[in-house]
Residue, then its C-alpha position, 0 to 999 in steps of 0.5 A: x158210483x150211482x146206480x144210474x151212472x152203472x145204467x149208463x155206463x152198461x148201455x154205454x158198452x152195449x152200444x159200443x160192443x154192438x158197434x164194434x161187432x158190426x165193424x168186425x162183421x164188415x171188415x172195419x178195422x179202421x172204425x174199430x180201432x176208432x171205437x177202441x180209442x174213443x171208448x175211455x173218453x166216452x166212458x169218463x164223460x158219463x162218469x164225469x158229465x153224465x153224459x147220455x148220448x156219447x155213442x159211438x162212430 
């Protein structure tokens, strides 16, 4: 793995782990659940793809 595939996989998880926390915040169990099952496949299509931008809900 490439240094800037690591890059994006931890902007990647900070992104989802700040969208995760504010769904907690707002009582969202819906949204994060959402977030939990969409995280492997956005995971993949960075490691995969190299894709930038699959952020999250």
């Amino acid at each position: 793995m490439t240094d800037l595939v690591r890059t994006r996989l931890r902007r990647l998880h900070d992104e989802y782990a700040a969208a995760a926390n504010r769904a907690v915040a707002e009582g969202r169990e819906d949204l994060l659940t959402q977030l939990v099952a969409d995280y492997p496949d956005a995971a993949l299509r960075v490691m995969t793809t190299g894709d930038t931008h699959p952020t999250p809900c």
